[in-house]
N, C-alpha and C positions, 0 to 999 in steps of 0.2 A: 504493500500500500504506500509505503516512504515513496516509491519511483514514482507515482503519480501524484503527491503530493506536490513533490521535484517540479514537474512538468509542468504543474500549477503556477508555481512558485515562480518560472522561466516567462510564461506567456503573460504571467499578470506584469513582469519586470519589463519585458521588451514593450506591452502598452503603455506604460507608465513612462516608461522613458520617451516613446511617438510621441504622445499627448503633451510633453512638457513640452518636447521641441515643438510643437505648432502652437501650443499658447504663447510660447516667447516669440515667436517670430510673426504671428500676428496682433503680437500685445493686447490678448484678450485681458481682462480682469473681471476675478471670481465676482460674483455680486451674493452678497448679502441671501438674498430670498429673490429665487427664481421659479416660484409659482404664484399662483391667482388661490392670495390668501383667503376668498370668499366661496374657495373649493375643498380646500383640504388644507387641515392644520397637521405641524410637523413638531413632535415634542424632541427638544434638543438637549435638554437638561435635566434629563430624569435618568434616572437608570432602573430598567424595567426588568422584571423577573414574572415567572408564570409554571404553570404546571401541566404538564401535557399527558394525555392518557390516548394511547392510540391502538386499532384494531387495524392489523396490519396482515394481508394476506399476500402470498408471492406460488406462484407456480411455471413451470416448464411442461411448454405442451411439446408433444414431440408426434408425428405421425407418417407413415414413408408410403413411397406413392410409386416406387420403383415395380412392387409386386402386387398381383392381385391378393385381395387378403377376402377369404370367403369364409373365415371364421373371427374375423371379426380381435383379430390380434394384436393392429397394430397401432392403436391409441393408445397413449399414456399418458396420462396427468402428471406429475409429480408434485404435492402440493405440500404447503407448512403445515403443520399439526394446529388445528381449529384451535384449542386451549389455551395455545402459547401464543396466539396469536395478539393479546393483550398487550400491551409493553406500556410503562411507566418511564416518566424522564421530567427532565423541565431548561427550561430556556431561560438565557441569558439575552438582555438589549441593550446599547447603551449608542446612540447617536447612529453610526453607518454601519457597525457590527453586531449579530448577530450570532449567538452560538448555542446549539440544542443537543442536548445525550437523552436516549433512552434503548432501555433494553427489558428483556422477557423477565418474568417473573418465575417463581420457583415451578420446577415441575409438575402438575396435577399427579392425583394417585389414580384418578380412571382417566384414560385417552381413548378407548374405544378404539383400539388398535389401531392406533395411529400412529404410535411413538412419541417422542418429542423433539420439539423443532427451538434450539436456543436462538434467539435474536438479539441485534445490536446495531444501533442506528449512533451516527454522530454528523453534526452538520453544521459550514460556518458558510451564514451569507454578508454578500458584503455588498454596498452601496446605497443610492438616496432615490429623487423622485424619476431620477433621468435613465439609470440603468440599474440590474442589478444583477449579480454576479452568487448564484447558490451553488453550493458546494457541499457536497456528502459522501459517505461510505456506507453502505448497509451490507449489514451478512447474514446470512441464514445458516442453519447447521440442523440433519436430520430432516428428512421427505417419507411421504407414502406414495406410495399411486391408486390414486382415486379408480382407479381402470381394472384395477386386480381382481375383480368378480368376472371382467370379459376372459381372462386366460388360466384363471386359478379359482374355478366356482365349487369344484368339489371340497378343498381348506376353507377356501371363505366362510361357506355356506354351514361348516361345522366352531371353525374358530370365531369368524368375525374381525380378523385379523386381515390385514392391508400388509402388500406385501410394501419394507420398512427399503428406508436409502439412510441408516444413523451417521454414515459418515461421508454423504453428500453435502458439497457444501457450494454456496450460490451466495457470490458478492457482487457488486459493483460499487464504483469510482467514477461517482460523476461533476462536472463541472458546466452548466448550464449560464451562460450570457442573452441578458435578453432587455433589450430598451426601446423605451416607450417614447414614441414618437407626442403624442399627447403629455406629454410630461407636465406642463403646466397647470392642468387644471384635473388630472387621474394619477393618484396616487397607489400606485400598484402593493406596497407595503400596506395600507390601510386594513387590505383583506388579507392578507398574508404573513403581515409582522406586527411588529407592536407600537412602531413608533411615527407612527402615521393615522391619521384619523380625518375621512374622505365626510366632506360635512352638504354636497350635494352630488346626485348623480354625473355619470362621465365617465367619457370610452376613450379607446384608446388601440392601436395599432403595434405590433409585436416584431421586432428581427432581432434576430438572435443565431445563438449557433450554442454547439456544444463538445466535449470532448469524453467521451468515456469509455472504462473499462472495465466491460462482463467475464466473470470469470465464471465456471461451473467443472466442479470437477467430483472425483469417488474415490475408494480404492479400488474399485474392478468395474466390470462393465454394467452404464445405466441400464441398459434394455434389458430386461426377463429375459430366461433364456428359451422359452417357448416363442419367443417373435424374433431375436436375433437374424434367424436367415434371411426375413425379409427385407432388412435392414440394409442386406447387403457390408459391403465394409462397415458403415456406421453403425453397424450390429455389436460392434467391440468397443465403440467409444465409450471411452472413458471420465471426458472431457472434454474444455472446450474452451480457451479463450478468446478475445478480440478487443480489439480496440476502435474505435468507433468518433469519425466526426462528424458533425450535420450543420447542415443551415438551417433555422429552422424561422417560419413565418406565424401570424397569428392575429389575432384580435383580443380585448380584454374588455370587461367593462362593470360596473358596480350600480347597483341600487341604493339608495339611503330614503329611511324614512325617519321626519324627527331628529335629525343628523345624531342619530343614535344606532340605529338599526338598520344593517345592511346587506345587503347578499352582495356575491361578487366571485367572477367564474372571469375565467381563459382558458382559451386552447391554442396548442402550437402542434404543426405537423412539419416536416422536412424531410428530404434525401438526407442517408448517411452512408459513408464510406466505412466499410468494415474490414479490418483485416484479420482474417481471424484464422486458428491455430488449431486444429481437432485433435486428442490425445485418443490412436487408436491401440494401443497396447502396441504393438508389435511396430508402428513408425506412426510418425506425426505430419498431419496433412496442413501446410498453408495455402491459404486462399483471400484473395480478393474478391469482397462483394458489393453490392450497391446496392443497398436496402432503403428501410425508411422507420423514421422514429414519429410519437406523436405522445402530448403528455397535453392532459386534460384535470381539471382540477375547477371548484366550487370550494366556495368558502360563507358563512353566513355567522349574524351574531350581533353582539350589542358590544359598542365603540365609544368609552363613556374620556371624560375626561384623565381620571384617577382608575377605574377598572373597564376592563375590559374581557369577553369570553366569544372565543371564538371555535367557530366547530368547520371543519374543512376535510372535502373529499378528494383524492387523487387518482387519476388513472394511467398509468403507465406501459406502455408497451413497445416490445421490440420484436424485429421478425429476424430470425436467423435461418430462411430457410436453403437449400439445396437445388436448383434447378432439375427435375424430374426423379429426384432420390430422395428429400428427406423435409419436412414441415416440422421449424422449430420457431415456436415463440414464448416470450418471456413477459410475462405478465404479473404485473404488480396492482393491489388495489390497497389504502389508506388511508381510512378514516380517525379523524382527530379531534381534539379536546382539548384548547387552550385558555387557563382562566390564567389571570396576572391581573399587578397594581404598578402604576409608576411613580417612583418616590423622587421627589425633588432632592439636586445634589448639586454643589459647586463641580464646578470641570477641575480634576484632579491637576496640578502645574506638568507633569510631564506632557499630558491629555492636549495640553493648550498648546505647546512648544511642535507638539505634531500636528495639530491644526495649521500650522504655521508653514509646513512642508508643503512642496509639488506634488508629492504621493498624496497629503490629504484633499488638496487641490483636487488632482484627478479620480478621486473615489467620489 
């Protein structure tokens, strides 16, 4: 995970550095407040804390199309264990920084043969009204397949048992840029973080791009071994990674009622470039693809001056599929639960000295 942080760390540096050089050489000057204060107010001097409870689901669909399947062998689910899907965390605000941990809860004693799936989220976003730049890791550990009544119904049907993947493990590393051409009067933070509070309706236009890395791997092969042959080689994968970058386009926009209560939804779709690495036991297949991404998300809740609770849904998805061999996508769903208070605080003297920078300049 460090090498992608790294990567982060490089392309935030090389903007930073573009961005000085064009503010100096067309002697822009930062202003003060650059939005239409009669749209959205922006708290600057709080430092904001909140508590997040999230129902978090992730699965890999996997399905091959190379063979006829007349028994119905070659869907797979692999999904996270329902129970664990709970996670507990909380979030940190304070001006253009954002930083949230949350992870699963203790094991349940009944899983309904499911196993258990450990989670763990961390995430730092960064920026204001004009772009914002989210950043995360999420991992998952431990799958069933939902599908194991179509290949194994004679166990099923006496245990109730899902056949288990406990030492399947499914991360990604993403870093997603996306700015609002509306920026003056749609506060995209308002529904989505905490230090913004969008006080009438207003839309808004999305480009962006992103840079991530899906990982999925085991210690032996994903596929059952009743469907294997149809699989073809991908019948022994073991794994799978890629790396992945997109342009991605969109729209956004928010309701307010009573400048308290709000809903507030975007969607972004784009091409992405995939490079990605198949681990088939016996050699490692690379390949270039040219897929596509698309992340979808609703947020709604009450935006008060001092509290605020917000509940928000996410939809995530990736196709990793094979042209006439193999149907894989990656699907995430997100539902959340943010209450927080923002408490009035002096700007710390180091806090001020970095206001005072090109880098705080260009965030």
């Amino acid at each position: 995970m460090f090498r992608y942080f790294l990567i982060l760390f490089t392309l935030l540096s090389i903007s930073v550095q573009g961005q000085s050089t064009i503010q100096a050489e067309a002697g822009i000057q930062r202003k003060t407040k650059n939005w239409d204060t009669l749209k959205y107010q922006k708290f600057e001097t709080v430092v904001i804390v909140g508590w997040i409870s999230q129902y978090r689901t992730f699965r890999n669909e996997f399905d091959q199309t190379a063979n006829k399947d007349t028994l119905n062998l070659s869907k797979h689910t692999y999904s996270t264990e329902t129970d664990a899907a709970g996670s507990q965390g909380f979030v940190f605000n304070y001006d253009k920084f954002q930083l949230w941990l949350t992870w699963s809860p203790k094991p349940p004693d009944n899983n309904n043969g499911r196993g258990h799936t450990e989670v763990f989220n961390i995430g730092l976003n960064v920026g204001d009204n004009r772009w914002v730049s989210e950043n995360y890791f999420r991992k998952f550990k431990g799958f069933y397949d939902d599908r194991t009544p179509n290949y194994d119904s004679t166990n099923f049907n006496k245990t109730k048992q899902y056949d288990l993947r406990p030492s399947m493990v499914s991360s990604l590393f993403m870093t997603r840029f996306m700015h609002f051409t509306n920026y003056k009067k749609f506060a995209y933070k308002s529904g989505f973080g905490c230090n913004y509070r969008q006080l009438k309706p207003a839309f808004s236009l999305i480009v962006g791009g992103s840079f991530s890395a899906f990982n999925l791997k085991n210690d032996s092969a994903i596929m059952p071994l009743q469907a294997r042959y149809l699989y073809t080689d991908y019948g022994n994968m073991r794994g799978l990674s890629s790396l992945n970058i997109s342009a991605n386009f969109g729209v956004a926009g928010t309701f307010v009622i009573l400048k308290a209560w709000f809903v507030n939804a975007y969607y972004t779709f784009g091409p992405e470039m995939q490079l990605r690495n198949y681990d088939l036991i016996t050699n490692h297949s690379k390949k270039t693809f040219l897929g596509g991404s698309g992340t979808g998300r609703v947020s709604f809740g009450l935006n008060l001056k001092k509290f605020y609770f917000i509940g928000s849904y996410t939809d995530d998805r990736n196709s990793y599929n094979v042209k006439s061999t193999l149907r894989h996508k990656a699907v995430s769903h997100n539902f959340a639960v943010t209450i927080g208070v923002r408490i009035n605080a002096k700007t710390p003297k180091f806090y001020q000295k970095f206001q005072q920078t090109k880098l705080y300049g260009f965030l």
